[in-house]
N, CA, C and O atoms as a GROMACS GRO file, in nm:
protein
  532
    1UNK      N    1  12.254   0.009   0.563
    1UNK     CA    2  12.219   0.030   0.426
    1UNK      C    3  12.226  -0.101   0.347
    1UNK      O    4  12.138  -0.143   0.273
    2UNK      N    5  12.331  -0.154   0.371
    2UNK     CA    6  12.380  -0.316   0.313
    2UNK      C    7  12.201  -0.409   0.355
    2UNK      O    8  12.129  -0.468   0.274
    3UNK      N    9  12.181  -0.391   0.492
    3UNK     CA   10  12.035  -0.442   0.497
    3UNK      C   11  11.964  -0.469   0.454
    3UNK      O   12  11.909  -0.578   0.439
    4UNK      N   13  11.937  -0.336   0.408
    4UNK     CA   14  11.783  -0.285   0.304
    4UNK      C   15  11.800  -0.326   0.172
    4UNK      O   16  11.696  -0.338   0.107
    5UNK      N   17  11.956  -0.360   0.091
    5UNK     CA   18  11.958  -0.389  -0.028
    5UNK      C   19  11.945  -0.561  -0.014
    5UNK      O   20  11.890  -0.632  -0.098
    6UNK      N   21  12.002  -0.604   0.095
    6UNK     CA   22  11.998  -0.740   0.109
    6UNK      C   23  11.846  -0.773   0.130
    6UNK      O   24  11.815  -0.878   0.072
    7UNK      N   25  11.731  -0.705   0.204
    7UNK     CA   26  11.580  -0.771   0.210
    7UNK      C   27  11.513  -0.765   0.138
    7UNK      O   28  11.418  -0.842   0.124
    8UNK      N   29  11.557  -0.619   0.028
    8UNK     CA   30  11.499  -0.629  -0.116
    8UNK      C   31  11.468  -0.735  -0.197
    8UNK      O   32  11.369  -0.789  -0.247
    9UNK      N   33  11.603  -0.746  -0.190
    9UNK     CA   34  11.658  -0.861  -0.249
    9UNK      C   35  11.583  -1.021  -0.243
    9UNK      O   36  11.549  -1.099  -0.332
   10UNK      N   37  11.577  -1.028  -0.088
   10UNK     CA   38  11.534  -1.166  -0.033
   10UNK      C   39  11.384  -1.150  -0.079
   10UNK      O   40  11.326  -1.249  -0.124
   11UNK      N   41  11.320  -1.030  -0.069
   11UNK     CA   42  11.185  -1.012  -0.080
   11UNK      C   43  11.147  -1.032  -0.318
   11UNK      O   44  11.056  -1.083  -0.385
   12UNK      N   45  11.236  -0.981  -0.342
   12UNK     CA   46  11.194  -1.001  -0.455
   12UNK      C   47  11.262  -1.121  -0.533
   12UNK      O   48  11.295  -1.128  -0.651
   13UNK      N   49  11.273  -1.215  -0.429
   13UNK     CA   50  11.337  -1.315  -0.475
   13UNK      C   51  11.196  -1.447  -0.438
   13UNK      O   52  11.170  -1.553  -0.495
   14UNK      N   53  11.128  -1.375  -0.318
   14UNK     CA   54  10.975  -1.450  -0.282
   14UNK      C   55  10.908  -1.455  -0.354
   14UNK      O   56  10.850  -1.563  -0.367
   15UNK      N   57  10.868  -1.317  -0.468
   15UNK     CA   58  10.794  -1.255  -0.514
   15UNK      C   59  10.820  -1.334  -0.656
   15UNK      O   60  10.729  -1.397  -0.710
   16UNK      N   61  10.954  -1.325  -0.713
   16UNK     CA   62  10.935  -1.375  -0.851
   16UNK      C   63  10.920  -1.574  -0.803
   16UNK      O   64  10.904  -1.658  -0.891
   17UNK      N   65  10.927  -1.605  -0.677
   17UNK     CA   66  10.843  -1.764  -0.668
   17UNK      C   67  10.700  -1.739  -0.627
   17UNK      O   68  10.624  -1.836  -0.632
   18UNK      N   69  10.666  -1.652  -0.597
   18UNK     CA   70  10.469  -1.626  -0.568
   18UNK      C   71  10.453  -1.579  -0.731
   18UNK      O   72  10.342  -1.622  -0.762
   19UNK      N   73  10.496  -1.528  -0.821
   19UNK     CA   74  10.464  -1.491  -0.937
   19UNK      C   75  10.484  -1.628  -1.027
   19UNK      O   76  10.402  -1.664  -1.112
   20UNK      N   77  10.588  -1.688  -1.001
   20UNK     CA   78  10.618  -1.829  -1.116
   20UNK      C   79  10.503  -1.933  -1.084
   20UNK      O   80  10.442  -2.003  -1.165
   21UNK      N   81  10.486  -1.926  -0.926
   21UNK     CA   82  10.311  -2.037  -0.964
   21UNK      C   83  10.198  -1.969  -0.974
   21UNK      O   84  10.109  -2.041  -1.018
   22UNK      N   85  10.154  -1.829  -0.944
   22UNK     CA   86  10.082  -1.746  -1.008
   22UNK      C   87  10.057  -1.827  -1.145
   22UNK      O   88   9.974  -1.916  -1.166
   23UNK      N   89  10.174  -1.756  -1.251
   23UNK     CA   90  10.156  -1.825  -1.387
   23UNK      C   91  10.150  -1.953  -1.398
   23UNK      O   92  10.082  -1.988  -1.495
   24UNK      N   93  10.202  -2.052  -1.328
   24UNK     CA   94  10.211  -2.216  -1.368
   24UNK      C   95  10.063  -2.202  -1.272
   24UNK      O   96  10.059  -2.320  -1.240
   25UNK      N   97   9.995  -2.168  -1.234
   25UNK     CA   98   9.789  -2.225  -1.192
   25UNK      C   99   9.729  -2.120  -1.338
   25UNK      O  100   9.632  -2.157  -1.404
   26UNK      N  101   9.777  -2.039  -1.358
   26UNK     CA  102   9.731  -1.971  -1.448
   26UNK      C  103   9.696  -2.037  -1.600
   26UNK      O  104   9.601  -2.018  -1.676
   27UNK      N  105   9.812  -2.118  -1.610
   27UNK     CA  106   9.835  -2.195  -1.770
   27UNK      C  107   9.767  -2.294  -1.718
   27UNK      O  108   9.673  -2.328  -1.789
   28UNK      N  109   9.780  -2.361  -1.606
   28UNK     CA  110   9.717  -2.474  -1.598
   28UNK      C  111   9.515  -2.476  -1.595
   28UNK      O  112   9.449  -2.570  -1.638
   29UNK      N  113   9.461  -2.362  -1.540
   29UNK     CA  114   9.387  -2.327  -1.580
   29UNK      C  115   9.299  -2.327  -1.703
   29UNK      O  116   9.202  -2.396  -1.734
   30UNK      N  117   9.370  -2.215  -1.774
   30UNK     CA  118   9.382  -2.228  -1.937
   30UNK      C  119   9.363  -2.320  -2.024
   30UNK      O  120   9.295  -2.326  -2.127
   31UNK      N  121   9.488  -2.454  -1.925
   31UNK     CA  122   9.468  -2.547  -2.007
   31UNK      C  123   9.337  -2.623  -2.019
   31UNK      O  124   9.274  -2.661  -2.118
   32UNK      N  125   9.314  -2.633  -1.883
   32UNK     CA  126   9.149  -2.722  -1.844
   32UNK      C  127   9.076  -2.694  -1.918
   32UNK      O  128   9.005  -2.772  -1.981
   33UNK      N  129   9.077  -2.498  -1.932
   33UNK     CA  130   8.940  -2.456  -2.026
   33UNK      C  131   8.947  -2.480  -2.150
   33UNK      O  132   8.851  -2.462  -2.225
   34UNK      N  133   9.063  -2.525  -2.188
   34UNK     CA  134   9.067  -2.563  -2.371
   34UNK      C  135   9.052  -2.686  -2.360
   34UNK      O  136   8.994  -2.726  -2.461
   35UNK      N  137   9.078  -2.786  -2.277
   35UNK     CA  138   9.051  -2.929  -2.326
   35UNK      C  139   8.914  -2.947  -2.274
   35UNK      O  140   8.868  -3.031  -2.352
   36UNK      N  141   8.829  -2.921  -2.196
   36UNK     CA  142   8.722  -2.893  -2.181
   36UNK      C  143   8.593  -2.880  -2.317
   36UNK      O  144   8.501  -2.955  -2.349
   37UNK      N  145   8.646  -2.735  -2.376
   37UNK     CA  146   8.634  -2.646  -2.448
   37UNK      C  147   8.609  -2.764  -2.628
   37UNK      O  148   8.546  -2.758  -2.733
   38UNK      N  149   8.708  -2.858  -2.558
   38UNK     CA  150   8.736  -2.939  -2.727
   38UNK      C  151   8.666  -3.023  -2.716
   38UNK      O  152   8.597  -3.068  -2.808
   39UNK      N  153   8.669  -3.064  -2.595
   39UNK     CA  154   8.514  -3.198  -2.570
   39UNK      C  155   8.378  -3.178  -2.597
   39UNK      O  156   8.302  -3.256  -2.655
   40UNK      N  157   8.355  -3.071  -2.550
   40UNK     CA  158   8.218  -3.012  -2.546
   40UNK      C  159   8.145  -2.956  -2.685
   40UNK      O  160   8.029  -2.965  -2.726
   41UNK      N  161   8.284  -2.884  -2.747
   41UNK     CA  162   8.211  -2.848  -2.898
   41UNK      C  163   8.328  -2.886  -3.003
   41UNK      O  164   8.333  -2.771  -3.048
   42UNK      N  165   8.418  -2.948  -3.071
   42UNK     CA  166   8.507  -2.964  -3.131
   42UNK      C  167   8.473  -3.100  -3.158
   42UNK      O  168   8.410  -3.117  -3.263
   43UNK      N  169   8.504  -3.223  -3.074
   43UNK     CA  170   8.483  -3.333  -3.067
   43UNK      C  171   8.365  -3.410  -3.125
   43UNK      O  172   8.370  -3.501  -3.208
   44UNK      N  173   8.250  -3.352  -3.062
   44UNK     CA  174   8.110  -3.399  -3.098
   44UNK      C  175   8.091  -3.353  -3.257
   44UNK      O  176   8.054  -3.435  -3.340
   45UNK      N  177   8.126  -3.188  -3.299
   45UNK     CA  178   8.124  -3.163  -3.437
   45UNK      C  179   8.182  -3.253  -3.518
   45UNK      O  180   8.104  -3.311  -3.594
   46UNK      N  181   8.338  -3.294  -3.528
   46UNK     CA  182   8.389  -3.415  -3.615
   46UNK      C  183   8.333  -3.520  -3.594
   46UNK      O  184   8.322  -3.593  -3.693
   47UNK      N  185   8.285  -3.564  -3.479
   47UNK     CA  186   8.188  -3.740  -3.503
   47UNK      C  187   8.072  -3.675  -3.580
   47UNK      O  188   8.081  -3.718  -3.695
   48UNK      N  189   7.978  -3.600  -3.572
   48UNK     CA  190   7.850  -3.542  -3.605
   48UNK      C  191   7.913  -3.576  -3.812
   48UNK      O  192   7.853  -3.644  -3.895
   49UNK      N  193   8.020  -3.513  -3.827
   49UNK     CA  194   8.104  -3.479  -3.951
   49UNK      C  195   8.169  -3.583  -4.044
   49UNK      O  196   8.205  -3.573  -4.161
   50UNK      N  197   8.173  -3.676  -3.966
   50UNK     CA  198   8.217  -3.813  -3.987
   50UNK      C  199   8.071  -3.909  -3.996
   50UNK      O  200   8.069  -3.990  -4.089
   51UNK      N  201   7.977  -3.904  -3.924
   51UNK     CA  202   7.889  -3.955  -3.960
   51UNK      C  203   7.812  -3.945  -4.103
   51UNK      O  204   7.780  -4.033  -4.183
   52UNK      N  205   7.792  -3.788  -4.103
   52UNK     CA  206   7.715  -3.743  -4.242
   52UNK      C  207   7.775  -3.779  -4.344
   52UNK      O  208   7.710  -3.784  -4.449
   53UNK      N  209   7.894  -3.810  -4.344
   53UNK     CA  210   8.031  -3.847  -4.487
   53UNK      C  211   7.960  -3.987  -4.486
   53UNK      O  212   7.881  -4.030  -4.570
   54UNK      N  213   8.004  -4.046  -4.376
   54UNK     CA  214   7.983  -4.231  -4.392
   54UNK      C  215   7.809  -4.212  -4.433
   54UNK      O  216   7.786  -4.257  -4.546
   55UNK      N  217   7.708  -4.164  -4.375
   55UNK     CA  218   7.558  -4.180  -4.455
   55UNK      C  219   7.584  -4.184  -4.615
   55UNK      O  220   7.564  -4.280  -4.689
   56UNK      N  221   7.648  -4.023  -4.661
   56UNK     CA  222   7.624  -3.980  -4.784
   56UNK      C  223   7.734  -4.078  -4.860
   56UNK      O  224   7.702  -4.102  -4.976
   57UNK      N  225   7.836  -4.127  -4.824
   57UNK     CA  226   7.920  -4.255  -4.911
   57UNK      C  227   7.847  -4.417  -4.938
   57UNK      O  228   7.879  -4.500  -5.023
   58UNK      N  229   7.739  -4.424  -4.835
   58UNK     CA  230   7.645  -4.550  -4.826
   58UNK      C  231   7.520  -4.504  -4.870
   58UNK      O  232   7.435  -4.544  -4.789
   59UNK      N  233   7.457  -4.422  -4.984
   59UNK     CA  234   7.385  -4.402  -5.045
   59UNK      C  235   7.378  -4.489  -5.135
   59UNK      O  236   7.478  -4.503  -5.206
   60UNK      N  237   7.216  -4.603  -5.171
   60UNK     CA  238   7.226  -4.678  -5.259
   60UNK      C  239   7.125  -4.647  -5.367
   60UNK      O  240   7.083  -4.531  -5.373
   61UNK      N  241   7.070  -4.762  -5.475
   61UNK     CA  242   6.999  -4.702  -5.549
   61UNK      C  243   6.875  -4.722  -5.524
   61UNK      O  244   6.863  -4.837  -5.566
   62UNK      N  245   6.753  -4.686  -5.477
   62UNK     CA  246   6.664  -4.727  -5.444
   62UNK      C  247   6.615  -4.679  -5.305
   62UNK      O  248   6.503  -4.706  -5.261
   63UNK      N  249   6.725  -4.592  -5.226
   63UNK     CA  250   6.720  -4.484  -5.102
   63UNK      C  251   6.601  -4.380  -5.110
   63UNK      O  252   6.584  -4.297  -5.200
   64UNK      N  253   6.532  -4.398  -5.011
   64UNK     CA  254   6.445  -4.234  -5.016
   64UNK      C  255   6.562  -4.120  -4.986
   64UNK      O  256   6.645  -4.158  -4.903
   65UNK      N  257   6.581  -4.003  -5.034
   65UNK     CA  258   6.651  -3.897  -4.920
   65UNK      C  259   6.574  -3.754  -4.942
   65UNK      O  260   6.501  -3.702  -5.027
   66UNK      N  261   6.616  -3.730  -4.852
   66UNK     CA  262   6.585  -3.544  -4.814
   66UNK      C  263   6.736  -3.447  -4.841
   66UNK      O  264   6.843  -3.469  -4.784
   67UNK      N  265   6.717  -3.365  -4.914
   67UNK     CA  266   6.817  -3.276  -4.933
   67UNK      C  267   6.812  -3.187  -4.849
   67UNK      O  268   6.728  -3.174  -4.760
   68UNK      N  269   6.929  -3.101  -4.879
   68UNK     CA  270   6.885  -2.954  -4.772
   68UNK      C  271   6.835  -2.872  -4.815
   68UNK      O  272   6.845  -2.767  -4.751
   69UNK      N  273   6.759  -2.869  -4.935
   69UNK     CA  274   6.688  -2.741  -4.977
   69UNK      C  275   6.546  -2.842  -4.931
   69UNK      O  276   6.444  -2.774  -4.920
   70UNK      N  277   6.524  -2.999  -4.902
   70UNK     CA  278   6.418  -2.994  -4.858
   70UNK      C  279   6.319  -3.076  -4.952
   70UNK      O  280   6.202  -3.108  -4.928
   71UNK      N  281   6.413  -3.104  -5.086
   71UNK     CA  282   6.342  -3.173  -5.152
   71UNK      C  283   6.346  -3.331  -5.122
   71UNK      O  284   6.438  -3.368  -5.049
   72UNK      N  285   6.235  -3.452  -5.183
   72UNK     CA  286   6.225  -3.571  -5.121
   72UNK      C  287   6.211  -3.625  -5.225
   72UNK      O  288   6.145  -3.576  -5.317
   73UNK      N  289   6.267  -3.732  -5.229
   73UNK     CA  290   6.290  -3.856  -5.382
   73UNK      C  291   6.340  -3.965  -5.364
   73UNK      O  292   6.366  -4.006  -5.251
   74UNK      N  293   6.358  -4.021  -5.456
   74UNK     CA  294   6.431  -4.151  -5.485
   74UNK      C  295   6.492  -4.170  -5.557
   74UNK      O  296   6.467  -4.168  -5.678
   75UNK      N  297   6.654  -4.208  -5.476
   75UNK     CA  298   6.774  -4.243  -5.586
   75UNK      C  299   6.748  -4.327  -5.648
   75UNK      O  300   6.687  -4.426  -5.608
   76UNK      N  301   6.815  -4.299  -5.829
   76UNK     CA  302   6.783  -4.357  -5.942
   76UNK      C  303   6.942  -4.416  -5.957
   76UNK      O  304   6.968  -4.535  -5.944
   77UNK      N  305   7.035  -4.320  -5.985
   77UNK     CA  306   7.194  -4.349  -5.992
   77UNK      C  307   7.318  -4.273  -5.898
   77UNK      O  308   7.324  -4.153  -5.873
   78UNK      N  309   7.391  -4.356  -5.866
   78UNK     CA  310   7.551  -4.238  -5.781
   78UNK      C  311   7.623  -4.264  -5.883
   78UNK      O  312   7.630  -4.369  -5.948
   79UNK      N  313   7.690  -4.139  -5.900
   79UNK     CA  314   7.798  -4.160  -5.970
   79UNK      C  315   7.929  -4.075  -5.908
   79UNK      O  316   7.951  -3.955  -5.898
   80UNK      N  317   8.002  -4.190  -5.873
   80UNK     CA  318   8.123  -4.163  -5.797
   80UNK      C  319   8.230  -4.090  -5.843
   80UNK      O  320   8.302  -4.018  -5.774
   81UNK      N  321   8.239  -4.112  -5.974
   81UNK     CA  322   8.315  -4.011  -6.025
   81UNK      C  323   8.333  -3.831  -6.038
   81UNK      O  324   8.435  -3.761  -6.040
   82UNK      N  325   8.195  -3.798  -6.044
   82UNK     CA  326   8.182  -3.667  -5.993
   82UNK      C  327   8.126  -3.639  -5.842
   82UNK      O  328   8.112  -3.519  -5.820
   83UNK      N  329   8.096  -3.717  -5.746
   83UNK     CA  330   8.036  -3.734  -5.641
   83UNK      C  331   7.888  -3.632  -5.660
   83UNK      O  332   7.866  -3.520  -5.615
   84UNK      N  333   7.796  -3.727  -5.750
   84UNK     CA  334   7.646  -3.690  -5.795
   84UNK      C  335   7.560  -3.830  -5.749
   84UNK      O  336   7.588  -3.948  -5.728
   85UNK      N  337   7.428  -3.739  -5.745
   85UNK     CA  338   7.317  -3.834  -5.756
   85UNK      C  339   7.204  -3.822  -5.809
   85UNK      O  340   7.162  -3.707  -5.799
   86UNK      N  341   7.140  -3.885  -5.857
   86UNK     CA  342   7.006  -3.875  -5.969
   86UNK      C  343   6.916  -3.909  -5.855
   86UNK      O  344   6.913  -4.020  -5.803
   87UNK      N  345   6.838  -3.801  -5.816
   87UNK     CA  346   6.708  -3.792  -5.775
   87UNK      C  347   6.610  -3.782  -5.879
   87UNK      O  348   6.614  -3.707  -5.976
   88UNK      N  349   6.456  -3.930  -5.823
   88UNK     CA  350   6.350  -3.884  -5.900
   88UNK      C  351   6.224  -3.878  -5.806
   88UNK      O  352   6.181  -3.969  -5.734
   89UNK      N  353   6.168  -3.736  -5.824
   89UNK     CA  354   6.045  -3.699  -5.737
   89UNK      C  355   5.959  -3.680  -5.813
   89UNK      O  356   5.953  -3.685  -5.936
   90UNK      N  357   5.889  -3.658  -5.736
   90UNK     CA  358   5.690  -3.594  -5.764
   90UNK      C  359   5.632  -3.754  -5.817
   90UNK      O  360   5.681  -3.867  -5.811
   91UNK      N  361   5.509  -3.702  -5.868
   91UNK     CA  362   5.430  -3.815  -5.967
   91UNK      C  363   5.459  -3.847  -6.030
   91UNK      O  364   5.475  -3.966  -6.055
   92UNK      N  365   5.497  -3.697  -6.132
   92UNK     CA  366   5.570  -3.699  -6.284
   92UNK      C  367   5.677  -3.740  -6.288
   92UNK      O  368   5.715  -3.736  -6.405
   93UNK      N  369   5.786  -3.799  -6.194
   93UNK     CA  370   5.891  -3.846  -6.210
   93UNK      C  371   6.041  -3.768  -6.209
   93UNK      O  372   6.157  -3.805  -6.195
   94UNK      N  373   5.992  -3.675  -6.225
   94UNK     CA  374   6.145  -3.578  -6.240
   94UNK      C  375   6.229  -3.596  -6.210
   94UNK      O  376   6.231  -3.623  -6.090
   95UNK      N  377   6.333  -3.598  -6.266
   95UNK     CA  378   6.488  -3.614  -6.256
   95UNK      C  379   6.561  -3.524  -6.209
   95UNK      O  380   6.546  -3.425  -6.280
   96UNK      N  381   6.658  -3.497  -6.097
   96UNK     CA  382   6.714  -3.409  -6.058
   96UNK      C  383   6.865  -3.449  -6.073
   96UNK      O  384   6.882  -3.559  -6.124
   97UNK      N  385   6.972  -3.384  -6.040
   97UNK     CA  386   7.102  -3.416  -6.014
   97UNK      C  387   7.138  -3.347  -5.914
   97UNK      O  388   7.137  -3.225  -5.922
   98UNK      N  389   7.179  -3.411  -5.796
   98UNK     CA  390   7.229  -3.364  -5.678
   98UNK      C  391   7.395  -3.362  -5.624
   98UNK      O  392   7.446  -3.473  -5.639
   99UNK      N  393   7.458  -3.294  -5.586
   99UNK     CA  394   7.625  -3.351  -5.539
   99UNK      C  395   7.574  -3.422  -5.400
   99UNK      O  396   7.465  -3.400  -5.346
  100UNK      N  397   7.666  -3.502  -5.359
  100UNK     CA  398   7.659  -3.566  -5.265
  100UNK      C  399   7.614  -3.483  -5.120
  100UNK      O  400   7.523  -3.501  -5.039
  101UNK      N  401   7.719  -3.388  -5.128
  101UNK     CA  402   7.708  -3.314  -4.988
  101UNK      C  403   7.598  -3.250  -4.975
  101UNK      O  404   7.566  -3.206  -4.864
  102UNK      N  405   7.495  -3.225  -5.115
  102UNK     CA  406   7.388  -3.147  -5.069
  102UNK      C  407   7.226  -3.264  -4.992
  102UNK      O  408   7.111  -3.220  -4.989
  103UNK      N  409   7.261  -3.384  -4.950
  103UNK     CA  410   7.219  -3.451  -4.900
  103UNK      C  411   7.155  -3.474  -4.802
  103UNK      O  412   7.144  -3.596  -4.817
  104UNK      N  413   7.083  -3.443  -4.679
  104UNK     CA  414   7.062  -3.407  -4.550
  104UNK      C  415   7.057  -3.489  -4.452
  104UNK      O  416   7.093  -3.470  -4.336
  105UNK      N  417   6.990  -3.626  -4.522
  105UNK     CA  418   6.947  -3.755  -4.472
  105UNK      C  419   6.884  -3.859  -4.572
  105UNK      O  420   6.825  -3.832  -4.676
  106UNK      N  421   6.912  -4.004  -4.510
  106UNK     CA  422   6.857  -4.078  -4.624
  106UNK      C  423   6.758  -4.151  -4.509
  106UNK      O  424   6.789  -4.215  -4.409
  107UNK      N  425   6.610  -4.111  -4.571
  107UNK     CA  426   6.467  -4.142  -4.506
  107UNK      C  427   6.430  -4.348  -4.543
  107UNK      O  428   6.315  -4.382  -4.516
  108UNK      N  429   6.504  -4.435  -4.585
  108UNK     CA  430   6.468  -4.548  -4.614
  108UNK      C  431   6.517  -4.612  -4.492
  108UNK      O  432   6.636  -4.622  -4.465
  109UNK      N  433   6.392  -4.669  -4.398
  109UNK     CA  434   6.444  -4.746  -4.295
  109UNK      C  435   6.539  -4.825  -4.324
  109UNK      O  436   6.558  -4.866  -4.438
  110UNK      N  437   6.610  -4.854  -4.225
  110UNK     CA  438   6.724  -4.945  -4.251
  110UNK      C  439   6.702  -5.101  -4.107
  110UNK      O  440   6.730  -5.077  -3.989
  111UNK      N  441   6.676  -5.175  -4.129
  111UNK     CA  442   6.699  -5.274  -4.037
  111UNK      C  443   6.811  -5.251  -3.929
  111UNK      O  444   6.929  -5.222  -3.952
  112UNK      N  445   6.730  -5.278  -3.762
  112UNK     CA  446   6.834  -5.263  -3.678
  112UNK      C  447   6.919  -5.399  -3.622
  112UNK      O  448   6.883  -5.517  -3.623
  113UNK      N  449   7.011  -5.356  -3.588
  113UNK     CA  450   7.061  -5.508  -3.529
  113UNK      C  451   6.990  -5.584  -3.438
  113UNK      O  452   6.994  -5.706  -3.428
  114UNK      N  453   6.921  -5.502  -3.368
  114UNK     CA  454   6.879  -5.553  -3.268
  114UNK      C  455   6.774  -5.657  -3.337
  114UNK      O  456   6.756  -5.768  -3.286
  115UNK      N  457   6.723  -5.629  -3.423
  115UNK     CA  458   6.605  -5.690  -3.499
  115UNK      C  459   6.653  -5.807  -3.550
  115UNK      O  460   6.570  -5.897  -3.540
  116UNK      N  461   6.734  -5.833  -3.591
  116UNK     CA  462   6.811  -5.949  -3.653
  116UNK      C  463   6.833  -6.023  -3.568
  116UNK      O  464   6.800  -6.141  -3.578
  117UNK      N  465   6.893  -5.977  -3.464
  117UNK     CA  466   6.917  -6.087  -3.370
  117UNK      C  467   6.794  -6.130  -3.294
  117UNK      O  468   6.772  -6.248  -3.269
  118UNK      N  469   6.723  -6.040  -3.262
  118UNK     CA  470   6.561  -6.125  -3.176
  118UNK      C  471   6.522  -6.211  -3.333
  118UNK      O  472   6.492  -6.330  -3.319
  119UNK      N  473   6.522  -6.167  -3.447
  119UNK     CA  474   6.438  -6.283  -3.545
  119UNK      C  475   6.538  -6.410  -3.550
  119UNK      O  476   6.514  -6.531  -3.544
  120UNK      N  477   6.679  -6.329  -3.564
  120UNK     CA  478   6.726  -6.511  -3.534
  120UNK      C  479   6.706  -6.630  -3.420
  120UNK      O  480   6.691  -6.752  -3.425
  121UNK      N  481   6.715  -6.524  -3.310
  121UNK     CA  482   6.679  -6.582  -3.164
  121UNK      C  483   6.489  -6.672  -3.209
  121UNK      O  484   6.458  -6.791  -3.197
  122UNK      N  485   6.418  -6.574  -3.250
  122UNK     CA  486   6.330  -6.683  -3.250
  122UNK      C  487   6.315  -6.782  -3.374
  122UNK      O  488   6.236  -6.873  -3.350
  123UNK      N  489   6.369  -6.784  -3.498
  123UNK     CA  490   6.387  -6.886  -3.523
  123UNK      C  491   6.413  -6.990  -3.480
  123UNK      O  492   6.351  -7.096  -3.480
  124UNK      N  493   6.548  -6.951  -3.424
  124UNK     CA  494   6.609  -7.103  -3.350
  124UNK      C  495   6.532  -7.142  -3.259
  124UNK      O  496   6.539  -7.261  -3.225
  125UNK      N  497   6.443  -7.058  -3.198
  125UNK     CA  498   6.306  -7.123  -3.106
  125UNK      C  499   6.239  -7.207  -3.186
  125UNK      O  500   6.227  -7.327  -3.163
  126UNK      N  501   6.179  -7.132  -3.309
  126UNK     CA  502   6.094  -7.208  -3.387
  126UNK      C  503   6.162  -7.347  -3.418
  126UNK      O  504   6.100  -7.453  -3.424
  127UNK      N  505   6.263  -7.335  -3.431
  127UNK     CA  506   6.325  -7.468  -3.504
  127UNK      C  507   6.324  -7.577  -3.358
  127UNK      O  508   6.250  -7.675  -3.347
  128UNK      N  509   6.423  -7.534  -3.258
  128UNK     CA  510   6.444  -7.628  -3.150
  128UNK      C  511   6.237  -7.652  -3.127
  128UNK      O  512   6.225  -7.773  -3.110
  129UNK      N  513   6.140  -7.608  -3.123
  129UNK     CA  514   5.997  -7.654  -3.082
  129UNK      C  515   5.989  -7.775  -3.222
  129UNK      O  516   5.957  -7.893  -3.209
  130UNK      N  517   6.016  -7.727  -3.312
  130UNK     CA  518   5.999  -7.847  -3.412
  130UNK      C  519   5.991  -7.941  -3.399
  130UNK      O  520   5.910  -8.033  -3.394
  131UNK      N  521   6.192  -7.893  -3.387
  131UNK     CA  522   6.249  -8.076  -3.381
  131UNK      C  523   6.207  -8.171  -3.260
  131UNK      O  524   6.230  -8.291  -3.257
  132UNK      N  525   6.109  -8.061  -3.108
  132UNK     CA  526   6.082  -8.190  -3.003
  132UNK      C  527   5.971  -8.195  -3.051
  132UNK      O  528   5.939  -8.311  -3.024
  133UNK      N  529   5.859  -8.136  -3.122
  133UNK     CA  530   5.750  -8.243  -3.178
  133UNK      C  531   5.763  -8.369  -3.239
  133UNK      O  532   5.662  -8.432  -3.273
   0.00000   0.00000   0.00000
């Protein structure tokens, strides 16, 4: 009788170590799928979120932009104090007032780096052909 209480014993002593890494692959699991989970859609949203802030804080005067209702103009004034902007569209000129965040994109090319550096690069061509004429 002493036996049977003693293999119980030994047996549910296996069982709660086949159950403790059960749960420790289980969490670890879990964990993969949440850090995974944060890369894939969490991560990219705050850069995406961080970008649109830094566009709409580097709004100047003289910017084409597109709002999100879709309208298209040209900044006239920012005013930082209420975080606004004076859009003027159409022919007629119209004046709008926009908050910052309702912003979508600002449509005024912007010079790339890359461009700067090939025009400097060929300057200094132009110049070094000069000076051996």
């Amino acid at each position: 009788m002493y036996s049977f209480i003693l293999d119980t014993a030994a047996a549910s002593a296996e069982n709660a170590q086949a159950n403790t890494w059960q749960m420790a692959i289980t969490l670890g699991v879990w964990l993969v799928v949440i850090v995974v989970a944060y890369f894939l859609f969490i991560f990219p949203q705050r850069k995406k979120q961080k970008q649109e802030e830094e566009l709409r804080n580097n709004i100047e005067i003289g910017d084409d932009v597109t709002t999100i209702g879709g309208i298209v103009g040209r900044v006239i004034a920012v005013r930082d104090d209420d975080e606004t902007i004076i859009v003027e569209t159409g022919s007629d000129k119209t004046r709008m007032r926009f908050k910052k965040w309702a912003i979508s994109s600002v449509d005024t090319p912007q010079p790339k780096k890359e461009d700067t550096k090939k025009s400097d690069k060929e300057t200094k061509k132009d110049k070094t052909k000069k000076n051996e004429e």
